[in-house]
N, CA, C and O atoms as a Tripos MOL2 file, in Angstrom:
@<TRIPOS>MOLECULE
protein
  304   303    76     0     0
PROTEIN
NO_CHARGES

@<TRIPOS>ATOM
      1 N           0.8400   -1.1800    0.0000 N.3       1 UNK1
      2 CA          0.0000    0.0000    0.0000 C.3       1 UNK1
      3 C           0.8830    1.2400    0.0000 C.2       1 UNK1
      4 O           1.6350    1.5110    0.9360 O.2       1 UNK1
      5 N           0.7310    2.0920   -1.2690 N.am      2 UNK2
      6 CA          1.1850    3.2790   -0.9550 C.3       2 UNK2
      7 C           1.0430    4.3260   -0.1940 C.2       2 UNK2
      8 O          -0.1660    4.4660   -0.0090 O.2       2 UNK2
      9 N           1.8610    5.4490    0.5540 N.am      3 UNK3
     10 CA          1.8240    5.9950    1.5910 C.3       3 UNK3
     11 C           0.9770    7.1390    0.6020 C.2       3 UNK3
     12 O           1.0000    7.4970   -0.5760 O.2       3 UNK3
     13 N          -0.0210    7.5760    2.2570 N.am      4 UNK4
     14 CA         -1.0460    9.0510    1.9520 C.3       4 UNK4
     15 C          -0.2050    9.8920    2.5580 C.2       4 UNK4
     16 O           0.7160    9.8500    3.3740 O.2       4 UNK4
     17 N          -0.9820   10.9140    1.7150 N.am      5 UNK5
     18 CA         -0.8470   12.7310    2.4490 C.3       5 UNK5
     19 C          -1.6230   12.4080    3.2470 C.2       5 UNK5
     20 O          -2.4300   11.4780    3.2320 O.2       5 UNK5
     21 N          -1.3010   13.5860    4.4030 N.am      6 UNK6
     22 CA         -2.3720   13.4800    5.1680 C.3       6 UNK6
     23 C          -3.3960   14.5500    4.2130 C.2       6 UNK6
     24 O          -4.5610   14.4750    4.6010 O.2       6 UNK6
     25 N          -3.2110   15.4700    3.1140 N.am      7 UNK7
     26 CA         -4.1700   15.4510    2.2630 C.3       7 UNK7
     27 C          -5.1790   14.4340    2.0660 C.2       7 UNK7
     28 O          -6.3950   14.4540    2.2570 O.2       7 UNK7
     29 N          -4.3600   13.5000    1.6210 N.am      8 UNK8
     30 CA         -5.0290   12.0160    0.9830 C.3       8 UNK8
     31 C          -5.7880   11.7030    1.2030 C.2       8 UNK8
     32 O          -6.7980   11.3530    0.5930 O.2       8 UNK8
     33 N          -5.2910   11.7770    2.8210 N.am      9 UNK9
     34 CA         -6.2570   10.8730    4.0090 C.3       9 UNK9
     35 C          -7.6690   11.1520    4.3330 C.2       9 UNK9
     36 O          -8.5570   10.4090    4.7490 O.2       9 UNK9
     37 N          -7.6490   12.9480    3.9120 N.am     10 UNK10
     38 CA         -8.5380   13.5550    4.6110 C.3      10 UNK10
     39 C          -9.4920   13.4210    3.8060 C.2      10 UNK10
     40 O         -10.6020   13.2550    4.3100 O.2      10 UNK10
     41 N          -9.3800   13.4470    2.3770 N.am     11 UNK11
     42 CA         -9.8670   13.3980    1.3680 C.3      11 UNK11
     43 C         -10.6210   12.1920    1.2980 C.2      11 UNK11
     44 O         -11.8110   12.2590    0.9920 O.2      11 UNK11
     45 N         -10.1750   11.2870    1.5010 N.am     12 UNK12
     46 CA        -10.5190    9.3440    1.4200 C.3      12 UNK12
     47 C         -11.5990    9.2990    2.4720 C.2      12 UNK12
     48 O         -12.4890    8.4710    2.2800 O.2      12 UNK12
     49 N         -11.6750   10.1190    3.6470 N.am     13 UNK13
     50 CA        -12.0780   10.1130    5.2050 C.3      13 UNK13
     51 C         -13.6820   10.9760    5.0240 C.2      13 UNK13
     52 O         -14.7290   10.6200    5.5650 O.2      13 UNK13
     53 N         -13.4750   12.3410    3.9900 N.am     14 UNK14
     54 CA        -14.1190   13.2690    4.3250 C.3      14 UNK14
     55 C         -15.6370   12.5660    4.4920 C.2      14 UNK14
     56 O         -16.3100   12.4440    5.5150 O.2      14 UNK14
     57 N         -15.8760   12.2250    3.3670 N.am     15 UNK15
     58 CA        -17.5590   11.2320    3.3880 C.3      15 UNK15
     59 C         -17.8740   10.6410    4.3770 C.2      15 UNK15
     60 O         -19.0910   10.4700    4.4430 O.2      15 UNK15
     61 N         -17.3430   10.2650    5.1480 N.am     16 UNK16
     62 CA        -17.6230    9.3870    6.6680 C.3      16 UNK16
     63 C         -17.6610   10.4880    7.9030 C.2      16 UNK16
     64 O         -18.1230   10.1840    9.0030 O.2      16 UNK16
     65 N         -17.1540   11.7330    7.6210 N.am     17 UNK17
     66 CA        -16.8200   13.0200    8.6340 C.3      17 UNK17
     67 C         -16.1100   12.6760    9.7100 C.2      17 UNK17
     68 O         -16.3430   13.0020   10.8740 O.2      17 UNK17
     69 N         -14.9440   11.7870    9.1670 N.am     18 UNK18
     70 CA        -13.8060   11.5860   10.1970 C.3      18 UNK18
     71 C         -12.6430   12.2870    9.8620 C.2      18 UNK18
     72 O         -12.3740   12.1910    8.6640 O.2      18 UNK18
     73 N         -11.8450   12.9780   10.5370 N.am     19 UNK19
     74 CA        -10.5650   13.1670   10.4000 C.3      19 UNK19
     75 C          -9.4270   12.5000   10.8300 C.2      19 UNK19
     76 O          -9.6050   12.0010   11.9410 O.2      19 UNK19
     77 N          -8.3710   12.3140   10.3850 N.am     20 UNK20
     78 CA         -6.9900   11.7280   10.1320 C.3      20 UNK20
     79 C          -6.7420   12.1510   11.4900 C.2      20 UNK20
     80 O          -7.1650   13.2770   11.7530 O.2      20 UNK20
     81 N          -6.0220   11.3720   12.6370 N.am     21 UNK21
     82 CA         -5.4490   11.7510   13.7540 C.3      21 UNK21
     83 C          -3.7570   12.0180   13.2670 C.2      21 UNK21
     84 O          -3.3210   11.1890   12.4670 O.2      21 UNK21
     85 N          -3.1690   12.7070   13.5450 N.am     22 UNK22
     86 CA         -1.3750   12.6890   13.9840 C.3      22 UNK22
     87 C          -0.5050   12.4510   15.1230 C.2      22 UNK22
     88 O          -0.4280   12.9670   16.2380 O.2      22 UNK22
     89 N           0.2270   11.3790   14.4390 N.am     23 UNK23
     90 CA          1.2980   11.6650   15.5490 C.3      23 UNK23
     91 C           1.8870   12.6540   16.0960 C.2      23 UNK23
     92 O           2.3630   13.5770   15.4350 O.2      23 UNK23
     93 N           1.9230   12.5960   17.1890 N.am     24 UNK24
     94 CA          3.4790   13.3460   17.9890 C.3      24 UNK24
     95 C           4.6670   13.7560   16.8730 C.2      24 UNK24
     96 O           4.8990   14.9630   16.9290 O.2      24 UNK24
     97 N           5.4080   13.1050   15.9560 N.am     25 UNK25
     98 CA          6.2770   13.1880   14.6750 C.3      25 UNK25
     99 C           5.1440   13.9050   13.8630 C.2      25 UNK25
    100 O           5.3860   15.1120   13.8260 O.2      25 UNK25
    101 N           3.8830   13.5500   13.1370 N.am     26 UNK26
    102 CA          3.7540   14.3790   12.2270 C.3      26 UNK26
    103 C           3.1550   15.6800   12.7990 C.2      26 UNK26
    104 O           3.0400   16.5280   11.9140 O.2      26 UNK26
    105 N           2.7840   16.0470   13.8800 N.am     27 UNK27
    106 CA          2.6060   17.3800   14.2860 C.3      27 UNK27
    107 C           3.6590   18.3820   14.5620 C.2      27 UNK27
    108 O           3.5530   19.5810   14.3060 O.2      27 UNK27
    109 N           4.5670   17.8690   15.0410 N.am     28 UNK28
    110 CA          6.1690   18.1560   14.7700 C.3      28 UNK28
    111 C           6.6660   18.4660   13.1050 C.2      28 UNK28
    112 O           7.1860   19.4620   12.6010 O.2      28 UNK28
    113 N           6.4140   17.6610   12.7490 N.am     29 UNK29
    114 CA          6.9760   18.0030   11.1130 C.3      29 UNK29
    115 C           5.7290   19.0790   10.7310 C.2      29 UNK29
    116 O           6.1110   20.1080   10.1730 O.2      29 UNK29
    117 N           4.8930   19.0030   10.8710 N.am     30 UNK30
    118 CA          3.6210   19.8590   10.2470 C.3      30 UNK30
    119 C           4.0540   21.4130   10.9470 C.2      30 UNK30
    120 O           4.0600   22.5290   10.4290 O.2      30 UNK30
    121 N           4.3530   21.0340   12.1280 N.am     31 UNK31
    122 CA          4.5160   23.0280   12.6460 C.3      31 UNK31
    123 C           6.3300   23.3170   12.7860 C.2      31 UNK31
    124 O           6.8420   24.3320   13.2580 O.2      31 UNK31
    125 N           6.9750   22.2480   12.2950 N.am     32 UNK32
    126 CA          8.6090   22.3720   12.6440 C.3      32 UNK32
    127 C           9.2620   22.6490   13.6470 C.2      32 UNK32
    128 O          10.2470   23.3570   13.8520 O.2      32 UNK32
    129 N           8.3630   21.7720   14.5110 N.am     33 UNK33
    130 CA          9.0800   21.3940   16.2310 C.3      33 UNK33
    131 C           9.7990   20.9290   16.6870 C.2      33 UNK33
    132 O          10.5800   20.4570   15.8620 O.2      33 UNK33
    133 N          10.1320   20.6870   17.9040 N.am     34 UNK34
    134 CA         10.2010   19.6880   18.6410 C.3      34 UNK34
    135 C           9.4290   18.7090   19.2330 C.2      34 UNK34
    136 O           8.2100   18.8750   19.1870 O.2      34 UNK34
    137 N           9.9420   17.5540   19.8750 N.am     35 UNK35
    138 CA          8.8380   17.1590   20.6870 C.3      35 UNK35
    139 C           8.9770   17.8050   22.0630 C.2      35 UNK35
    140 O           7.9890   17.8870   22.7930 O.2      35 UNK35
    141 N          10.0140   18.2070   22.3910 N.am     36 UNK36
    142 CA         10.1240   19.4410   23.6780 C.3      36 UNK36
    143 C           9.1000   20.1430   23.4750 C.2      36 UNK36
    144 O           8.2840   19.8830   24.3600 O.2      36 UNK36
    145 N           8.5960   21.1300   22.5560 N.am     37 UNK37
    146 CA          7.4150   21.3510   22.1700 C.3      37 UNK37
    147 C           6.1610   21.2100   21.9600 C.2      37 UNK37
    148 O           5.2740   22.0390   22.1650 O.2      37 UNK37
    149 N           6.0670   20.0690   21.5120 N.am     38 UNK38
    150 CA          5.0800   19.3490   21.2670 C.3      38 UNK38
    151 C           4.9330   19.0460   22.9880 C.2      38 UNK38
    152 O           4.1830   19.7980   23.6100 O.2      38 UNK38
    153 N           5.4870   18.1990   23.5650 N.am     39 UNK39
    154 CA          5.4820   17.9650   25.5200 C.3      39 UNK39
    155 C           4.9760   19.7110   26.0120 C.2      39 UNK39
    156 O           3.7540   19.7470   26.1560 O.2      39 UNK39
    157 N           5.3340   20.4370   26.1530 N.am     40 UNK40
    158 CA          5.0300   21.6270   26.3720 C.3      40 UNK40
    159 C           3.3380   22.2760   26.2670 C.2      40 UNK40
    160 O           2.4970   22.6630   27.0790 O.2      40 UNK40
    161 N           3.4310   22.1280   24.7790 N.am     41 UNK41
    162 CA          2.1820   22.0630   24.2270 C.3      41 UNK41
    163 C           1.1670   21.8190   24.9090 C.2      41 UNK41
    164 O           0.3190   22.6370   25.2630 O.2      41 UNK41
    165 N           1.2080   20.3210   25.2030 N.am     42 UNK42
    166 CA          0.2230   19.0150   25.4680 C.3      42 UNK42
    167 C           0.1450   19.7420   27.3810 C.2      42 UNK42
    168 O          -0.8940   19.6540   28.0360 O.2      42 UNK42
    169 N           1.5210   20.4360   27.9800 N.am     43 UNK43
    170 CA          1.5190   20.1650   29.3390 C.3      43 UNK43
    171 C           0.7890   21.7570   29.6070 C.2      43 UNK43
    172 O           0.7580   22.3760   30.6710 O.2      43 UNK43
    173 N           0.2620   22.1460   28.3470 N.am     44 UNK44
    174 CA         -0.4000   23.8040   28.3390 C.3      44 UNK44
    175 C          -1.9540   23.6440   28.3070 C.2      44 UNK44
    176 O          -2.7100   24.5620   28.6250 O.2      44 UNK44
    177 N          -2.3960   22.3460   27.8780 N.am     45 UNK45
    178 CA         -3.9950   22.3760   26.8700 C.3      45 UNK45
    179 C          -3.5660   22.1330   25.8290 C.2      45 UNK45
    180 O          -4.2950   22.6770   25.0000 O.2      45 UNK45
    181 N          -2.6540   21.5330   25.2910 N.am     46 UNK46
    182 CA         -3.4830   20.9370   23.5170 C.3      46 UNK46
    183 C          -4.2490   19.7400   23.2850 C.2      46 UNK46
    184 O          -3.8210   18.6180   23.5610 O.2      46 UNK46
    185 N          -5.2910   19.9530   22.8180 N.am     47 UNK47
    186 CA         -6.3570   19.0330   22.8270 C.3      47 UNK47
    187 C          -5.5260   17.9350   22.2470 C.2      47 UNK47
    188 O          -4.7810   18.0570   21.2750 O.2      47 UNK47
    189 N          -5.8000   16.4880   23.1750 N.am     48 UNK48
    190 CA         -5.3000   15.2440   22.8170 C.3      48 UNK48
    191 C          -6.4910   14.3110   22.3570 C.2      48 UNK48
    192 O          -7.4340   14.7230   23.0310 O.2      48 UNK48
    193 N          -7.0140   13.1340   21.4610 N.am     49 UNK49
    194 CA         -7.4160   12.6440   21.1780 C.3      49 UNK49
    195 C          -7.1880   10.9040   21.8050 C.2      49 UNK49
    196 O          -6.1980   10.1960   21.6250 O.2      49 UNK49
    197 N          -8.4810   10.5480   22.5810 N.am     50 UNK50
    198 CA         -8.0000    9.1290   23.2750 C.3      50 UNK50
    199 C          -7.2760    8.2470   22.3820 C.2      50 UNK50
    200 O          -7.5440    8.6860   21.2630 O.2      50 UNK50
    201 N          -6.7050    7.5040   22.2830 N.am     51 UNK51
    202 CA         -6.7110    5.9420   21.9470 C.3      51 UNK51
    203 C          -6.8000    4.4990   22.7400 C.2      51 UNK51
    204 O          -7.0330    4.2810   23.9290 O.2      51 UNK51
    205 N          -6.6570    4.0150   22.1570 N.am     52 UNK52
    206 CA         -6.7780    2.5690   22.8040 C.3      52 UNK52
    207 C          -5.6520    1.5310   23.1410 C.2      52 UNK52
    208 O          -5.6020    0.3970   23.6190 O.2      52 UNK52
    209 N          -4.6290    2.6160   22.5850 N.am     53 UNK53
    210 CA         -3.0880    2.0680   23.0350 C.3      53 UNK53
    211 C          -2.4520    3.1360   23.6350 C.2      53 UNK53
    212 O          -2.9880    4.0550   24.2540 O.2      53 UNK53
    213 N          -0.9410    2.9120   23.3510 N.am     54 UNK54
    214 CA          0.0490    3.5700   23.9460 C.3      54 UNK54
    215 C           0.2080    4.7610   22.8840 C.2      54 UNK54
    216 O           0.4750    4.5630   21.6990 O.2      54 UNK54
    217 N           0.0130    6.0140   23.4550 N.am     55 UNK55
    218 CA          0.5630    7.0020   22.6280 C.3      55 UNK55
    219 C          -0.5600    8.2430   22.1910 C.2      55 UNK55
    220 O          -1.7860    8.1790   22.2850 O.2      55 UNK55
    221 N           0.1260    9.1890   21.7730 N.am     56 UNK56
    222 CA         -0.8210   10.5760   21.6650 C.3      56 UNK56
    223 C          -1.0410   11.0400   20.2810 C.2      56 UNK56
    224 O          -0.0830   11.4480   19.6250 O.2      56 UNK56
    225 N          -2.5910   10.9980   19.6420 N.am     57 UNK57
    226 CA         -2.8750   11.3020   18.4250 C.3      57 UNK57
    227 C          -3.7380   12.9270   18.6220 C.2      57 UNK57
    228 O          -4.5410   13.1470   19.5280 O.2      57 UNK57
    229 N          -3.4580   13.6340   17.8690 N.am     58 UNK58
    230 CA         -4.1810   14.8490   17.4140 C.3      58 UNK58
    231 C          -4.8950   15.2450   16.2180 C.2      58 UNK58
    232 O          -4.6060   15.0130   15.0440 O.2      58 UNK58
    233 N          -5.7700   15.8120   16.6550 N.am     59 UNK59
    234 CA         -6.8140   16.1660   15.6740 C.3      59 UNK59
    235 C          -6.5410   17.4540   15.0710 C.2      59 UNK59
    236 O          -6.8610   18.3510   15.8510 O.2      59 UNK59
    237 N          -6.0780   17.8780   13.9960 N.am     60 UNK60
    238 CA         -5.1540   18.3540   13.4590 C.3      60 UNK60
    239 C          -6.4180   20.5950   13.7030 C.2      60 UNK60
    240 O          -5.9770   21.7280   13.8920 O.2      60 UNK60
    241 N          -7.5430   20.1940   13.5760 N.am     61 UNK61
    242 CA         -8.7580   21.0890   13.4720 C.3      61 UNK61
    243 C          -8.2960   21.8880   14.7960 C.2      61 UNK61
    244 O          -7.9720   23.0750   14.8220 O.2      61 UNK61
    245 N          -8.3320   21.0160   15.8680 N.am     62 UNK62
    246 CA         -8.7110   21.2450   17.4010 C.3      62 UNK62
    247 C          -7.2310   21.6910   17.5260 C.2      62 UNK62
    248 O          -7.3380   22.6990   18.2250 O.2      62 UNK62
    249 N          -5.7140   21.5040   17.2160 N.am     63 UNK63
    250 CA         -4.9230   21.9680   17.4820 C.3      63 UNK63
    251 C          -4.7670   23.3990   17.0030 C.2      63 UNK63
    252 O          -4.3710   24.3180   17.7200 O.2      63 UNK63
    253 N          -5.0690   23.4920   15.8920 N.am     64 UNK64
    254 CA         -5.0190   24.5630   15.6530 C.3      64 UNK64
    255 C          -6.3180   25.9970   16.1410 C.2      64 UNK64
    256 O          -6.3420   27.2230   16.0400 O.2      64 UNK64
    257 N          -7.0990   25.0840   16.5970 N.am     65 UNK65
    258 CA         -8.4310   26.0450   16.9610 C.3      65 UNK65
    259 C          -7.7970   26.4280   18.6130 C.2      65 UNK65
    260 O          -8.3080   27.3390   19.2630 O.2      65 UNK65
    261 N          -6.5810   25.5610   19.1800 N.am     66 UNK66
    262 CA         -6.0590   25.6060   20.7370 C.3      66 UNK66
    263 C          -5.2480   26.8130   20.2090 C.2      66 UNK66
    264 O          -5.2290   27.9420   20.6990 O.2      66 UNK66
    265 N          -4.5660   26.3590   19.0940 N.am     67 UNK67
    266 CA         -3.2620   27.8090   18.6190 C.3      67 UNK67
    267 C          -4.0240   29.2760   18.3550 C.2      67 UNK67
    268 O          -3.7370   30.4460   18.6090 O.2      67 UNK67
    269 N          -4.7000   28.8670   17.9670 N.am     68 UNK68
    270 CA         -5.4390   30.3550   17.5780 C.3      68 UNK68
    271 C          -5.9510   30.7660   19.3200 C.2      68 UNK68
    272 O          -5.7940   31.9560   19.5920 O.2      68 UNK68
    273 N          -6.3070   30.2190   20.0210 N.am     69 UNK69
    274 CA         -6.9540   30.8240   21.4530 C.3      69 UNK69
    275 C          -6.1570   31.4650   22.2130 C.2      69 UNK69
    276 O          -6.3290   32.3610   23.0400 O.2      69 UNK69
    277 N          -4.7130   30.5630   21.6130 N.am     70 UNK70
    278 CA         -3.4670   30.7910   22.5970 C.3      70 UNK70
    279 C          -3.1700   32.4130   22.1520 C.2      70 UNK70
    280 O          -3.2940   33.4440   22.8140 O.2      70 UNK70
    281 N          -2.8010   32.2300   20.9830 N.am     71 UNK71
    282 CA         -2.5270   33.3470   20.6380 C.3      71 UNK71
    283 C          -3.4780   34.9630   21.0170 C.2      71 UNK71
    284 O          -2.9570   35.8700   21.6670 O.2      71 UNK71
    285 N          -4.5620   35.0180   20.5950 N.am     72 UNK72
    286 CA         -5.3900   35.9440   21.3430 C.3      72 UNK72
    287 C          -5.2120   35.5590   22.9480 C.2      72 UNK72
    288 O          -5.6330   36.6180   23.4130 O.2      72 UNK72
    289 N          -4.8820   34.7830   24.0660 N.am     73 UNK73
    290 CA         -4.8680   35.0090   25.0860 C.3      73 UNK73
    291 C          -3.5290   36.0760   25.8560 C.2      73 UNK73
    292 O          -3.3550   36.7460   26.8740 O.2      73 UNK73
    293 N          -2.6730   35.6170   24.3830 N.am     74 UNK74
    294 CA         -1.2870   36.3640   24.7410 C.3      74 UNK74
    295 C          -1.1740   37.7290   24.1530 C.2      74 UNK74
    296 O          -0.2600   38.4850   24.4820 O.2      74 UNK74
    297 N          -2.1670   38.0790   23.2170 N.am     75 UNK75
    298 CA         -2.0480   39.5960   22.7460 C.3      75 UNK75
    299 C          -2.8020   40.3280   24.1680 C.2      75 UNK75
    300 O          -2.3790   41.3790   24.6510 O.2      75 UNK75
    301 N          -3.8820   39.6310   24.6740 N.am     76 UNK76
    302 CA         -4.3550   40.4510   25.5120 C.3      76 UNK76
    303 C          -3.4730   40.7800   26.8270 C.2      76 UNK76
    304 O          -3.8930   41.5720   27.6700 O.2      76 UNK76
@<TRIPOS>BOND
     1     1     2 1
     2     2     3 1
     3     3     4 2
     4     3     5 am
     5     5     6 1
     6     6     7 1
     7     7     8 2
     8     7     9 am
     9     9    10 1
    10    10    11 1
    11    11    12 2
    12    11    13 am
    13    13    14 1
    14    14    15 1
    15    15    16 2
    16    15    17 am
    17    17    18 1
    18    18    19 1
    19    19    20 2
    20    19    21 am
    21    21    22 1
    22    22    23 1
    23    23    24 2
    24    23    25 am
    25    25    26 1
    26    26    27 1
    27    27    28 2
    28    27    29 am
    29    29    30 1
    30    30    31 1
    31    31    32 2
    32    31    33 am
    33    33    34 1
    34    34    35 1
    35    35    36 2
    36    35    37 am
    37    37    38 1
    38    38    39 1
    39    39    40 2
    40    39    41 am
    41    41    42 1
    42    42    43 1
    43    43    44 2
    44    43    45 am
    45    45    46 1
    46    46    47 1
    47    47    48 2
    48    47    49 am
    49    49    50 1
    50    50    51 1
    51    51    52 2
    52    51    53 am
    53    53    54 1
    54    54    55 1
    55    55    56 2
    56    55    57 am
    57    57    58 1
    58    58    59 1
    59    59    60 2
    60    59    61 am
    61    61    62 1
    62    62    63 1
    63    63    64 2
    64    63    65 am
    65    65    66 1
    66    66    67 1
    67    67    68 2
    68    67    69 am
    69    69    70 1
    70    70    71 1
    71    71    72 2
    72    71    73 am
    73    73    74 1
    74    74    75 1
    75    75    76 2
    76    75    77 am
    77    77    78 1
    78    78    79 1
    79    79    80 2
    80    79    81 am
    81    81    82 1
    82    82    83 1
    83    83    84 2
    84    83    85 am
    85    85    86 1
    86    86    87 1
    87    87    88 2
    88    87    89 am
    89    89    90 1
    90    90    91 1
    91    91    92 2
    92    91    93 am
    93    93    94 1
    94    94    95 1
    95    95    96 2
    96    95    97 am
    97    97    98 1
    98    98    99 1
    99    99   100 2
   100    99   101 am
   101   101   102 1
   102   102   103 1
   103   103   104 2
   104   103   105 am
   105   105   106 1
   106   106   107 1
   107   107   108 2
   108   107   109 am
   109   109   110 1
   110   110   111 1
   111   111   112 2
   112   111   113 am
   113   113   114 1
   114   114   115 1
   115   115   116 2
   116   115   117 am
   117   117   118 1
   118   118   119 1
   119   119   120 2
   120   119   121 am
   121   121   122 1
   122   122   123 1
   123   123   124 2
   124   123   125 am
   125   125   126 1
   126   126   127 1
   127   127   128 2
   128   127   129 am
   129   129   130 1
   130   130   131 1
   131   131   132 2
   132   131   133 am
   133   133   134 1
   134   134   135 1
   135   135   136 2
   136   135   137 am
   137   137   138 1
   138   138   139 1
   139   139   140 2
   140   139   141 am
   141   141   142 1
   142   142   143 1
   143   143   144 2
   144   143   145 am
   145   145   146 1
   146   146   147 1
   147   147   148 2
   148   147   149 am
   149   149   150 1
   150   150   151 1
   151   151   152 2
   152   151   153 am
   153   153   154 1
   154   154   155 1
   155   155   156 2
   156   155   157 am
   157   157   158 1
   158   158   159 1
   159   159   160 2
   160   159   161 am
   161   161   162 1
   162   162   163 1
   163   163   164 2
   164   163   165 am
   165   165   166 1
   166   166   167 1
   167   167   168 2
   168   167   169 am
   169   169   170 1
   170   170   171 1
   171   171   172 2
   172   171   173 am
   173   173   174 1
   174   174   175 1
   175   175   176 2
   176   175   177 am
   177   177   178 1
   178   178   179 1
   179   179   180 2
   180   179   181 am
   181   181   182 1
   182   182   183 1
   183   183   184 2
   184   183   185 am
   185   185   186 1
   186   186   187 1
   187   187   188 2
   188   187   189 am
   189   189   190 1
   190   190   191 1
   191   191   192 2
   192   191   193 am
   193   193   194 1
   194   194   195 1
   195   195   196 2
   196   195   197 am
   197   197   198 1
   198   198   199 1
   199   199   200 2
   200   199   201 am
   201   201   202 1
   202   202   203 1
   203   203   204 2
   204   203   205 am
   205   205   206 1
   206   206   207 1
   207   207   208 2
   208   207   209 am
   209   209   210 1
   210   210   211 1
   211   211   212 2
   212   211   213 am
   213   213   214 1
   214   214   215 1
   215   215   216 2
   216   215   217 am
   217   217   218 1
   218   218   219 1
   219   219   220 2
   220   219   221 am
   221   221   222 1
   222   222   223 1
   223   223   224 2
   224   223   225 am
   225   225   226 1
   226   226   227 1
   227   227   228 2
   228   227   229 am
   229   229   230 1
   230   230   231 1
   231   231   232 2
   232   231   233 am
   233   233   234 1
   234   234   235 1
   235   235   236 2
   236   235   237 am
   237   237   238 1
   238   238   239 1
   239   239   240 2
   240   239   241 am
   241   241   242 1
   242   242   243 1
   243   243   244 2
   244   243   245 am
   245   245   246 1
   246   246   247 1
   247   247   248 2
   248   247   249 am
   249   249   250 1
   250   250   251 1
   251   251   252 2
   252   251   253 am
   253   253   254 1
   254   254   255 1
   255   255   256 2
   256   255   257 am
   257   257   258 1
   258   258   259 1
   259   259   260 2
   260   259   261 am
   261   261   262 1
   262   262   263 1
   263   263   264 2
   264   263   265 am
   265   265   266 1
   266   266   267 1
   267   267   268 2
   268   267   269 am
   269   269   270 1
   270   270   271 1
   271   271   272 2
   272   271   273 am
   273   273   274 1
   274   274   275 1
   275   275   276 2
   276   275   277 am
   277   277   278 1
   278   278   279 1
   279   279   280 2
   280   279   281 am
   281   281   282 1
   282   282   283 1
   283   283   284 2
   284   283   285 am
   285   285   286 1
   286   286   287 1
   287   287   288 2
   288   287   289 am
   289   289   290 1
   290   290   291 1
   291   291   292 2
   292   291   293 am
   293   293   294 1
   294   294   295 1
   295   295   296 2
   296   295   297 am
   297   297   298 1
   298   298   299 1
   299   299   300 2
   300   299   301 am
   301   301   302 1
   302   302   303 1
   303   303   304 2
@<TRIPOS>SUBSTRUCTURE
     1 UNK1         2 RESIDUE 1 A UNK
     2 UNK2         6 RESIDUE 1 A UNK
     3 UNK3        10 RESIDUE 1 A UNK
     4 UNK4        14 RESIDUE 1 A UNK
     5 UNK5        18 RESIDUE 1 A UNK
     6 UNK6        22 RESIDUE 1 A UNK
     7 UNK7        26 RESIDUE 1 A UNK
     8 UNK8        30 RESIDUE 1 A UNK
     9 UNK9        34 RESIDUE 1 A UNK
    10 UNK10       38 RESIDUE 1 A UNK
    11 UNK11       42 RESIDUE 1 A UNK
    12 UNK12       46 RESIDUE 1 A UNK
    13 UNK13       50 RESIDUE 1 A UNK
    14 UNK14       54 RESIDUE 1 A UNK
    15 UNK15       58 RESIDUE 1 A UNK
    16 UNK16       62 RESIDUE 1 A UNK
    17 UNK17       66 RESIDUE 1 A UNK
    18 UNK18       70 RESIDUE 1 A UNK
    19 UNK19       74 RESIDUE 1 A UNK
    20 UNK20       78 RESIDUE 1 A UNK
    21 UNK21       82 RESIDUE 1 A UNK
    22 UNK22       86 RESIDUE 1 A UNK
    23 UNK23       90 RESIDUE 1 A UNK
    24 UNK24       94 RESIDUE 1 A UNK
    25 UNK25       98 RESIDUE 1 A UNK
    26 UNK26      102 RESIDUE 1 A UNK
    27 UNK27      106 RESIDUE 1 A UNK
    28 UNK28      110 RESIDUE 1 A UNK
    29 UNK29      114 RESIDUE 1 A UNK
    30 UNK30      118 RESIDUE 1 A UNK
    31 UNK31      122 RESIDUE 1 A UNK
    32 UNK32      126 RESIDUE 1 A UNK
    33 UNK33      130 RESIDUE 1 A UNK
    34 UNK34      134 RESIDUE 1 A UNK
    35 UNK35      138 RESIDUE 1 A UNK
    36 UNK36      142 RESIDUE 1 A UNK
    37 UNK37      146 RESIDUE 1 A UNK
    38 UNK38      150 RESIDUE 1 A UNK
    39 UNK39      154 RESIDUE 1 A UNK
    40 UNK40      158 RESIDUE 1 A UNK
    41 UNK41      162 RESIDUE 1 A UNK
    42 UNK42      166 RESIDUE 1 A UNK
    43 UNK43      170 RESIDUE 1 A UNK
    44 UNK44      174 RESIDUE 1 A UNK
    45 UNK45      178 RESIDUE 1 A UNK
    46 UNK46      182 RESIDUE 1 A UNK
    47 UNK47      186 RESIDUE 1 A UNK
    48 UNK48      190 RESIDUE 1 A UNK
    49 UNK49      194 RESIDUE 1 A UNK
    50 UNK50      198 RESIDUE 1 A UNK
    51 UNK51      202 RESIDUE 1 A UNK
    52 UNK52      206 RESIDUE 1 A UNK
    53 UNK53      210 RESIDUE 1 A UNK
    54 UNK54      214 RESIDUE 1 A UNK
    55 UNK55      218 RESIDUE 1 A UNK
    56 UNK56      222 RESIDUE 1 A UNK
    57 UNK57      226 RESIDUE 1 A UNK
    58 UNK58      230 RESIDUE 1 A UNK
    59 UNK59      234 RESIDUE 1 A UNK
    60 UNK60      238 RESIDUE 1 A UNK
    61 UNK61      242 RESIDUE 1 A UNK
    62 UNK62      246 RESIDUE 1 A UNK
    63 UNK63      250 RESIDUE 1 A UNK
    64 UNK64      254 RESIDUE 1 A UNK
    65 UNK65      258 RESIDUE 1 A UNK
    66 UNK66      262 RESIDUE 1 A UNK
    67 UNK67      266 RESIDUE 1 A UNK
    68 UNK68      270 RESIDUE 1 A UNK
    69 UNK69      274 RESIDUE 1 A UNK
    70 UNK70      278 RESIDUE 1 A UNK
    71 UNK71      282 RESIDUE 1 A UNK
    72 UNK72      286 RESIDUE 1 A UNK
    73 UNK73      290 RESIDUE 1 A UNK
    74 UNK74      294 RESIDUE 1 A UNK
    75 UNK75      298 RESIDUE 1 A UNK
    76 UNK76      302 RESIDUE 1 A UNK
């Protein structure tokens, strides 16, 4: 199976009204972090998404709807 964008994904997904979760790595590559960052982030409010194993997926909508809050909390 060839690898998706997370374009791809979202695209393949949209009809069902699910979105693509990310890793820890691709939220990092998506905003050009760290995971020091990303840990930071998460230890501030960034919305995390359960799973059923080991490890932290994000909902790519809700992170950025946390970034945008952040930001107006810090102009004020």
């Amino acid at each position: 199976m060839a690898t998706q964008t997370l374009a791809d994904r979202t695209e393949v997904l949209r009809p069902t009204g699910v979105t693509p979760l990310l890793t820890t790595a691709q939220l990092m590559a998506r905003y050009g972090v760290s995971n020091w960052t990303v840990n930071q982030w998460v230890q501030n409010g960034c919305p995390l998404e359960p799973t059923a194993f080991r490890g932290r997926r994000f909902d790519l909508d809700k992170v950025r709807a946390w970034m945008s809050e952040q930001s107006l909390d810090t102009a004020a």
